[in-house]
Each structure stands twice: as structure tokens, then as C-alpha cells.
N, C-alpha and C positions, 0 to 999 in steps of 0.2 A: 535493559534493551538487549535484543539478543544481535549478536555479533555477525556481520557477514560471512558467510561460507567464502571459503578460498577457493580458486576455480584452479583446480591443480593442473598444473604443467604452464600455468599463462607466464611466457617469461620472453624476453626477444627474439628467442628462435621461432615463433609462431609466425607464421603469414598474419596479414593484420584479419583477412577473413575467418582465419582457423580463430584466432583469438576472438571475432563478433561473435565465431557460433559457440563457442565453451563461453563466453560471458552470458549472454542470453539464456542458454541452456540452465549454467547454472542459477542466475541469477530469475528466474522462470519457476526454480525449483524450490527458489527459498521463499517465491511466494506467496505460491501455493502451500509449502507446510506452515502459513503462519495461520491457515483458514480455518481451522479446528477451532471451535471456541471464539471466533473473532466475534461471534450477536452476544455474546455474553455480558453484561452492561455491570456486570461484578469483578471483572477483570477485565478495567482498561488497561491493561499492558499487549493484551493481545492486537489489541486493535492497532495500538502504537508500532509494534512490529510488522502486521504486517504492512501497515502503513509506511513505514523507513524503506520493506522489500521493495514495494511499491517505488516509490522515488530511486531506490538504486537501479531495478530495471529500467524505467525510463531513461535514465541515466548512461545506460549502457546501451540502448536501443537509439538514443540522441546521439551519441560519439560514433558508433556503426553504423550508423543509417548509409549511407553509401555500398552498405556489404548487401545490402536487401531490395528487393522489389518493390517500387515506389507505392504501388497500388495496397498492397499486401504489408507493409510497414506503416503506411497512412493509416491504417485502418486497425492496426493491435498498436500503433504510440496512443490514440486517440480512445481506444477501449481501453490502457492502461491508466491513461488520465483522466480518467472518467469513474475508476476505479479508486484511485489515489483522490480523486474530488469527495467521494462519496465517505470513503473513510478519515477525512479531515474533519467534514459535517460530523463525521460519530466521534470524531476525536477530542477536537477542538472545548466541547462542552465537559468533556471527560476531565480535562487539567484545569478547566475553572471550577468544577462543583470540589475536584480533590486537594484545591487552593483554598480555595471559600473554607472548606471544612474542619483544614488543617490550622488556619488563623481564626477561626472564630471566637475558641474560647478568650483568646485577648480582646475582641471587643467588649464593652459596656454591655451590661444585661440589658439595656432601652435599646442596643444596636442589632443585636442580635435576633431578634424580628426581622429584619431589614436584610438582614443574613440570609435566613432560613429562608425569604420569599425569592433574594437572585437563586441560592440553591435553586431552589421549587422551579426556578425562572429553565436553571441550568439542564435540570432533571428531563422536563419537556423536551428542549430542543437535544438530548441526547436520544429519547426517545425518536425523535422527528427523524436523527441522525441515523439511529437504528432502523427505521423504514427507507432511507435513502439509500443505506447500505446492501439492506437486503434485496433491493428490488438491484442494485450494482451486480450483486451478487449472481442473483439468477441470470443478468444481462452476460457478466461470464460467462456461465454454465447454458446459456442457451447459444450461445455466438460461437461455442468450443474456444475464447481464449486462449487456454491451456497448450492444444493440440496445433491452433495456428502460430502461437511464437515459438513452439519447436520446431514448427515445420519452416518459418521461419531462420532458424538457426540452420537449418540442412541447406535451404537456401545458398547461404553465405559462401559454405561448403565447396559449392560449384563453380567451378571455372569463369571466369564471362570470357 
């Protein structure tokens, strides 16, 4: 699992706003690098990261909400979650087929039929996971995502 990025400088001296906008920001940034490779259904670890990014951002955007415009944070917590929903569906199947697979040989040769068809079961709803994901995917890239929780983060920025 790959490691949180440190959002340098976040330490008490920060106004708590200066602190919303370098978490978001940073936290924005780790999760879009996790997006390389995340449809790739041969490397579930990808999906797992950025799935974790996923939950830290929300994470950070749930504890600053106060730092942001209620209209404009309503609207990228809800596209993150929805994000974060989409890569569970591709998740979730991911750590039963790579459980199933890794105990099977200890079952009975009369069990392992039985095996092979949850696999078969698992395979599918990854697949299903991987349609869920990618249309998530494009709902980012067509919404800008990306460009509204930075813009968010400058937000913060400002005086009220």
C-alpha cells in the first residue's frame, strides 16, 4: 500500500484554512497519481491505493468543510464519494478472488470445483466493478474533478 504523501509545512503555525488548502491540495494530488493503471484487473493493488487516496481526501475535505463554500464542497465531497463507491465495487471482488485463490489448494479436490465457480462468481462482479469504475472515471474527467477541488483549496485561502 502506498504511503500518504506528507503535506509539508502542515504544523501549528498554519491558520486552520492555510492548513484545508495544503491538505486538499496535497491530498488531490495523491489521487490522481494513483489513476495510471487503476482498469487494470491484473494489478489489484492499484485500485487499493487509489481507493485509500480516495478515503484520505474525503477525510480531509470532511474535517475542513467549514474552510469551503457550501455549494462547491457539496458537490466535489459527493463526486469523491461516488468515486471512492465505485472503486470498492472494483475492490471488494479483488481481495475475495486473491483469498479464494490463495487457500484453495488446502481444500479437498471434490471442493475445489466449488472454488473455481465463487472465483468465476468473483471474476464477474470485478469485471461489473471495472464498468462501475470506468464510467466513475469519466464522470471525473468530464465534471473537471481535478481542477474544482484545487480550486476549492484556493478557496480556503481567502479571508471571509
Amino acid at each position: 500500500m502506498a504511503s500518504a504523501r506528507t503535506i509539508e509545512g502542515f504544523d501549528a503555525s498554519l491558520t486552520f484554512r492555510e492548513g484545508a488548502a495544503r491538505a486538499v491540495e496535497v491530498r488531490t494530488a495523491e489521487l490522481f497519481a494513483h489513476r495510471e493503471g487503476v482498469m487494470d484487473m491484473g494489478d489489484i493493488e492499484r485500485v487499493h491505493d487509489m481507493r485509500v487516496a480516495s478515503r484520505r481526501l474525503r477525510a480531509v475535505l470532511e474535517v475542513f468543510a467549514p474552510c469551503f463554500p457550501k455549494r462547491e464542497y457539496r458537490r466535489a465531497l459527493r463526486d469523491v464519494k461516488a468515486l471512492a463507491d465505485a472503486l470498492g465495487a472494483r475492490r471488494d471482488p479483488d481481495v475475495a478472488t486473491e483469498a479464494l485463490e490463495r487457500v484453495s489448494a488446502a481444500f479437498a479436490p471434490s471442493d475445489r470445483a466449488g472454488v473455481r465457480h465463487m472465483v468465476g462468481e468473483y471474476r464477474q462482479q470485478q469485471s461489473e466493478g471495472n464498468l462501475l469504475l470506468s464510467d466513475a472515471l469519466e464522470h471525473v474527467d468530464a465534471s473537471g474533478l481535478e481542477v474544482r477541488l484545487l480550486a476549492l483549496a484556493a478557496t480556503a485561502r481567502v479571508p471571509q
